[in-house]
N, C-alpha and C positions, 0 to 999 in steps of 0.2 A: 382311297387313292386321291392324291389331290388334284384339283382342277387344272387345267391347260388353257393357256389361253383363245385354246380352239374350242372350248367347251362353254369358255362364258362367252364369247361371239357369237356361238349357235343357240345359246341359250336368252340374250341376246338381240337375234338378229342382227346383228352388228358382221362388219367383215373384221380380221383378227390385227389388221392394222391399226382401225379406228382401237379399237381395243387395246392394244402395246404403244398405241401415242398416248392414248390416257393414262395409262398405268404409270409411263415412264415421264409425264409432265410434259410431252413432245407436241407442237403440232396445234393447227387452229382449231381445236374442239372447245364444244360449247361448255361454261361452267356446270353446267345443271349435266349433262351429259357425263363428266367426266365423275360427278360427284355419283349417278348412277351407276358408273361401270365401277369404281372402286368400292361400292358399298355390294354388289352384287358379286367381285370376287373378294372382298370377304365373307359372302356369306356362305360361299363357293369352299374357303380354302386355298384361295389359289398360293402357292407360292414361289416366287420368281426364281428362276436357272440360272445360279449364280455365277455357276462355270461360262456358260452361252454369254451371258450378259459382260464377263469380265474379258474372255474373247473378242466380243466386237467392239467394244469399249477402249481397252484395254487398263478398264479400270476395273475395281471388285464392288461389294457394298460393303465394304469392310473398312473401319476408321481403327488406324493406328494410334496407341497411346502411350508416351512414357512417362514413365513418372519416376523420382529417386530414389522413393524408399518404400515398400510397400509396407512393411511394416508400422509406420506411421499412419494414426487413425484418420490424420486431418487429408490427408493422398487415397486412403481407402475410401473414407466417405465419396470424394471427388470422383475417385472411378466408377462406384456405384450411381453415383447420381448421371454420370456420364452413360453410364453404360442402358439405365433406363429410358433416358431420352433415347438415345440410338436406337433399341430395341422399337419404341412406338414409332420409330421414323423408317421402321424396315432396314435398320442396318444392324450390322457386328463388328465385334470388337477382338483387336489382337494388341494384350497388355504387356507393357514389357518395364522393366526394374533396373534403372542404371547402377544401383547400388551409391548414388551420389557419383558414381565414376565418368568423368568427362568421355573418356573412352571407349567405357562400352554404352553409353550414350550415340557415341557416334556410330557403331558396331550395330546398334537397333535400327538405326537409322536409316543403314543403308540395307539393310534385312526388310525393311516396312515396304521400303520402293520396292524391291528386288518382288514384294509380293503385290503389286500394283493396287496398294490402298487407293480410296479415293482421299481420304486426308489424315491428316497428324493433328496431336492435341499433345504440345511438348513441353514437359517444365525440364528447362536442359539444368544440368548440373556445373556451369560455369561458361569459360567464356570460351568461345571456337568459330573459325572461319568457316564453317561448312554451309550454315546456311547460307551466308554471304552468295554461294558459287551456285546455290539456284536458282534455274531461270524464273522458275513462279514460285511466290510465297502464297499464292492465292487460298491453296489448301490446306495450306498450316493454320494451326494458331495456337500461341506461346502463354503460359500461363504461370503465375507467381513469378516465375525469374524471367528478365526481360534482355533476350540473348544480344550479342552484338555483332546487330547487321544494321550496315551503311547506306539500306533504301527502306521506303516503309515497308512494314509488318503488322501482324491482327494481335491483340494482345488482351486477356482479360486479367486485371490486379485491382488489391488494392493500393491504396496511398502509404505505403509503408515507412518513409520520412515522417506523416504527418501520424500514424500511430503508434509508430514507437515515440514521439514526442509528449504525446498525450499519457501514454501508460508511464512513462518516466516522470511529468508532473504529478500523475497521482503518487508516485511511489513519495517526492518530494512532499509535497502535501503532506506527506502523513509523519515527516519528519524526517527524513532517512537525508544524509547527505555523502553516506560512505557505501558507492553502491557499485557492484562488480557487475557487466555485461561477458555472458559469453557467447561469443562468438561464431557462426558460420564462418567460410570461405570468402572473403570479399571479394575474391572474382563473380560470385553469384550477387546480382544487384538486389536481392531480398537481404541478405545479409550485410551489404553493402549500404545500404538504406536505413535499416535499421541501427546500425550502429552511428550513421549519418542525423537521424532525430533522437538519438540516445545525448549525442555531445551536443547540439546544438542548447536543448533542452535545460543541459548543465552549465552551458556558456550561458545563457539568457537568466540564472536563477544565481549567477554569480559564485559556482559551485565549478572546482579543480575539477579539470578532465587531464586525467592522465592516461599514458598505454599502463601503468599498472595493473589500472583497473580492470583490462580487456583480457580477455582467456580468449584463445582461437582456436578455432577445430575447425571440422562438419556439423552438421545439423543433428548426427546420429547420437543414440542415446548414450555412450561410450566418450563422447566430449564432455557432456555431463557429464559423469561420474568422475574423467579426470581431472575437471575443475574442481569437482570436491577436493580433490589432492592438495592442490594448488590454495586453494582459500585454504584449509585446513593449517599448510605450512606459513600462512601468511603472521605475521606479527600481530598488526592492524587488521584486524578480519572484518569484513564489511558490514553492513545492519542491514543490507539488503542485495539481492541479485535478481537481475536482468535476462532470461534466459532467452535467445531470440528468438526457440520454437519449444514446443513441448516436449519433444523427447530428450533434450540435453537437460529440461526440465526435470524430467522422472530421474535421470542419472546422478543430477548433482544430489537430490532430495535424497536418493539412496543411499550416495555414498555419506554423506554429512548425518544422516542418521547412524548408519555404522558405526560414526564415532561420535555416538550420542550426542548430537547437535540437533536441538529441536527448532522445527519446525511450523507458525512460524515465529514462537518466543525467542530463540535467539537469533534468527535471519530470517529475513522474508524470501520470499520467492515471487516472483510474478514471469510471464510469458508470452509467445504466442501459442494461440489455436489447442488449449487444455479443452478438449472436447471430453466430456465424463458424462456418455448415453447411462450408466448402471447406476449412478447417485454415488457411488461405492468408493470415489476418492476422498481422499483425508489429509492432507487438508486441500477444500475444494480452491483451485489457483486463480486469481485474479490473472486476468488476460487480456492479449486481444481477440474476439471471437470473428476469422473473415466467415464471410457467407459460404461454407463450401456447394453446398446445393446447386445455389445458386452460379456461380462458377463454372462449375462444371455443365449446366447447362449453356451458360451464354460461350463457353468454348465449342460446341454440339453446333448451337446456332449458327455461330461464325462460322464454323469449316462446314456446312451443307448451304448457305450463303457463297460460299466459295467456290462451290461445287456446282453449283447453278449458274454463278454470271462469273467466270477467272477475269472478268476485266473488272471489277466494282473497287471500288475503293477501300485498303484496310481498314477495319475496324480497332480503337484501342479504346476498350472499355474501361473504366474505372468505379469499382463497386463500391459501398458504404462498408462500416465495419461495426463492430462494436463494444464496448469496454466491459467484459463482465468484473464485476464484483464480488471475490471469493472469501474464504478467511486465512489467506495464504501470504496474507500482508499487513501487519499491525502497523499502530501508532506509537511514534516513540517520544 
């Protein structure tokens, strides 16, 4: 049976006050103190009453997360990593899957409050006034897609202008001047962004940007493949494509093999976030690699930051990234 905090108090000598201010961060006790009562109920067992605690609080220890696709490896890592830090920090997690849909985005949303999380960890799926209409952002924090609201907000991304700029000169570099981008939702500022250091890249290198070029969808793997279509029919078929995340990635790669179009001898392929934990892809994709790990933690950080001082200042992080190098992109 597990401990109470009337059991490590007597155990102790302590009154069960001094005890429940330490545990809970509350109250002038001393460091050395409070580092003794938390190492004694763990050794105890103790585990806090979540229900008790979310009644007089009226908050839970439970951090809400949504994310668009869960299918997507580069959002599963994220939640994982998310969900480990929570776990060492005494908290839980309730996961939810907009399916990329703005609407039922909002539908989680107000499900997450309804169960009085202490915070949210939102990659929303485009753009909507809702957050706008809350009083505190303090417990949020927004991540990969950066929503539109008109005061500030906590936000962990990367530079996504400045690396889809950079993966478009490598593709340049290596010869390619007929190169197809597909597309996300451009109400979503990752997609939006990306397509934004796709043209710029081309303008600067003296190199036609046309809407041709651009295939528009979702992020989902089904955009890809109907790009395949779409380049397939094209007259002028490109030497190289642009995929703005991995899974439109896998879709076009499938459908273009279909119709025996190799991979990448006749078209390159490059992307974001081709994460391949098993060695076992073929051909391995030249990318942008974001830190997800990492991400997900500094989202953890920021909404228990939040959760501590709701007056602090938002935070908007911006992480490093990095260019892997696959054989998913020849020289021409």
């Amino acid at each position: 049976m597990a401990a109470t905090l009337k059991d490590i108090a007597q155990h102790m000598n302590l009154s069960v006050a001094t005890v429940s201010r330490a545990l809970n961060n509350k109250g002038r006790i001393s460091k050395e103190t409070t580092q003794r009562i938390m190492q004694v109920a763990e050794e105890m067992g103790y585990k806090p009453n979540e229900s008790a605690r979310a009644l007089k609080t009226n908050r839970s220890s439970t951090i809400g997360v949504i994310i668009p696709d869960s299918k997507n490896i580069f959002y599963s890592k994220m939640l994982k990593s998310i969900d480990q830090v929570l776990l060492n920090k005494g908290y839980s997690i309730i996961f939810c899957d907009s399916d990329e849909k703005i609407e039922r985005e909002q539908e989680y949303f107000e499900l997450l409050k309804s169960k009085s999380v202490s915070g949210m960890i939102i990659v929303t799926a485009g753009k909507t006034d809702i957050y706008n209409e809350e009083k505190s952002l303090s417990n949020i924090v927004f991540v990969d897609n950066i929503p539109s609201i008109s005061r500030p907000f906590s936000f962990v991304a990367i530079n996504n202008v400045k690396a889809a700029y950079e993966l478009t000169q490598l593709v340049i570099d290596y010869g390619h001047k007929d190169i197809c981008m597909i597309c996300a939702d451009l109400s979503e500022t990752t997609g939006y962004d990306r397509l934004q250091g796709f043209k710029e890249c081309l303008i600067d290198n003296k190199l036609t940007f046309s809407n041709k070029c651009i295939i528009k969808g979702t992020f989902q793997y089904q955009t890809g493949y109907s790009a395949g279509d779409q380049i397939l029919a094209m007259k002028k078929k490109p030497t190289a494509i642009f995929a703005q995340n991995n899974m439109q990635a896998y879709g076009v790669i499938k459908r273009l093999r279909e119709a025996d179009v190799r991979i990448p001898e006749d078209i390159s392929v490059v992307c974001f976030d081709a994460i391949d934990e098993t060695g076992l892809m073929s051909p391995k994709l030249t990318c942008v690699m974001q830190p997800v790990e990492e991400i997900g933690r500094q989202a953890v950080m920021g909404i228990l930051d939040g959760i501590k001082n709701e007056n602090q200042a938002m935070k908007q992080i911006e992480l490093d990234y990095e260019i892997f190098i696959g054989n998913s992109l020849v020289r021409i």
